[in-house]
C-alpha positions, 0 to 999 in steps of 0.5 A: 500500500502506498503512502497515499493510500495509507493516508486516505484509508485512515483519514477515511476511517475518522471522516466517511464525508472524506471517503466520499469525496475521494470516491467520486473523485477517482470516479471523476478521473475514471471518467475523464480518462474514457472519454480521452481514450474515446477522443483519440480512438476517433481521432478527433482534437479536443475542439472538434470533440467538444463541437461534437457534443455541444460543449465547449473546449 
């Protein structure tokens, strides 16, 4: 276990609110991940990705 996970996990232990940010917060990065995966795999820039799905860059 690293330093880091030891941290959060005790941390966690004393705050479940802590815990929860840090769940949705790898969540978050799980996600933005996939969609960069997807990005490429299209082979589409972030612009022309973002025109795709109405959002902006």
């Amino acid at each position: 276990m690293s330093k880091l996970d030891t941290y959060v996990a005790e941390r966690s232990k004393n705050n479940p609110e802590f815990a929860q940010i840090v769940e949705q917060e790898n969540i978050n990065l799980e996600v933005a991940v996939k969609v960069h995966d997807l990005r490429e795999n299209m082979g589409l820039s972030q612009r022309e990705f973002a025109s795709l799905i109405g959002k902006p860059q």
